[in-house]
N, C-alpha and C positions, 0 to 999 in steps of 0.2 A: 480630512483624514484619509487621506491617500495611499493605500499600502499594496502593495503584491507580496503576498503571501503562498510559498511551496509548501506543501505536505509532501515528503519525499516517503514513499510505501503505504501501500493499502494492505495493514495488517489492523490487528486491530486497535490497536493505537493511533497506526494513518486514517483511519475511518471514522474513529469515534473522533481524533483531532479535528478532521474535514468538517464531518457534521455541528460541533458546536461551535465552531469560525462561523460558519453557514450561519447559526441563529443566532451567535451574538451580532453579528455584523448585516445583519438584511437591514439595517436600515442607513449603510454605509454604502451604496451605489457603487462607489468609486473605487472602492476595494474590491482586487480579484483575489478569488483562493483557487487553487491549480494543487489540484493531485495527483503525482506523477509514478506510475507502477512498472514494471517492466510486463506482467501480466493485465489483462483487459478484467480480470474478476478479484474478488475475493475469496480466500481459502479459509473453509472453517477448518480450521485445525484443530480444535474442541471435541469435531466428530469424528475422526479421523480412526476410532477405536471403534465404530461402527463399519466402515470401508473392512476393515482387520479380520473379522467378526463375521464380513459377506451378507449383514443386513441391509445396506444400500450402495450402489456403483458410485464408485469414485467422483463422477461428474457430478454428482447434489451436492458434492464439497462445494464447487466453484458457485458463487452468486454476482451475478456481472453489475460491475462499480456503473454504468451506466442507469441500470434499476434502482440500485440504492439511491445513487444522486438524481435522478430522474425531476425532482419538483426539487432541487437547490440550484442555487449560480455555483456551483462547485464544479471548475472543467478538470476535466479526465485526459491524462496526456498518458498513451503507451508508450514510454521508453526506459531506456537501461543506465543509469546515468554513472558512467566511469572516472567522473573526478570533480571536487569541489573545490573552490577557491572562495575559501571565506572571507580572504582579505576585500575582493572585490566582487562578489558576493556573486555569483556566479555558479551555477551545472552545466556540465556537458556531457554529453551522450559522443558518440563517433559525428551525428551529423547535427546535433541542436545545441543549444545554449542555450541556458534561462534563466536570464535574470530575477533577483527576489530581493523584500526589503527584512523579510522574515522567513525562515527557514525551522520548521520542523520536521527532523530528522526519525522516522522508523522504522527504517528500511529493514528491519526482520534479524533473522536467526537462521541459524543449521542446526538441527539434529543432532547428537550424541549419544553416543553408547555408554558413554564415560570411562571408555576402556575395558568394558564388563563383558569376557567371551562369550558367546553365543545368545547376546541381544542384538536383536534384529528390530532397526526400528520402523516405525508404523510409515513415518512420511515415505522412507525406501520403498515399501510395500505400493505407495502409493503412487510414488513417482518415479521408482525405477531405479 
């Protein structure tokens, strides 16, 4: 049972994906699971009303996808991936391709105001 397996986004859905591939699959050798982010960490976005708030600095957000993966076979690839071709199952970034025999897909969200004036939102705050 041979598979290469993408998790495209370390949100949390890419993470918690990674992680139980990780456990159901340790005793599949042959299978790789590859988790591919454009960012090297994870963003708690849960807390992000604490950053707002000025009870802790921005970077406790970040928890770097190396620590969390640290004791899995889960590899950590930084890049930004600009087009997918499902038919022949295929990511590309500007300078890599990666192939996959399974692909899950959760590569995240944007923020909204929902059109509501003078909401200002928190990730802005955070990220500029």
């Amino acid at each position: 049972m041979s598979n290469n397996i993408i998790v495209l986004g370390a949100g949390y859905g890419g993470v918690t994906a990674a992680q139980t591939l990780h456990k159901k699959l340790k005793k599949h050798p042959d299978s790789t699971i590859t988790l591919i982010d454009r960012n090297s960490y994870h963003t708690l976005l849960t807390e992000l009303h604490e950053v707002a708030g000025k009870r802790i600095e921005e970077d406790a957000l970040e928890i770097d996808l190396e620590r969390i993966f640290s004791s899995t076979r889960v590899n950590i690839v930084q890049d930004e991936i600009n087009d997918i071709d499902f038919e022949n199952q295929i990511l590309s970034s500007d300078d890599h391709q990666y192939s996959y025999d399974y692909l899950i897909m959760g590569a995240g969200s944007k923020p909204s105001s929902c059109g509501v004036e003078g909401v200002t939102c928190l990730y802005s705050l955070v990220n500029g």
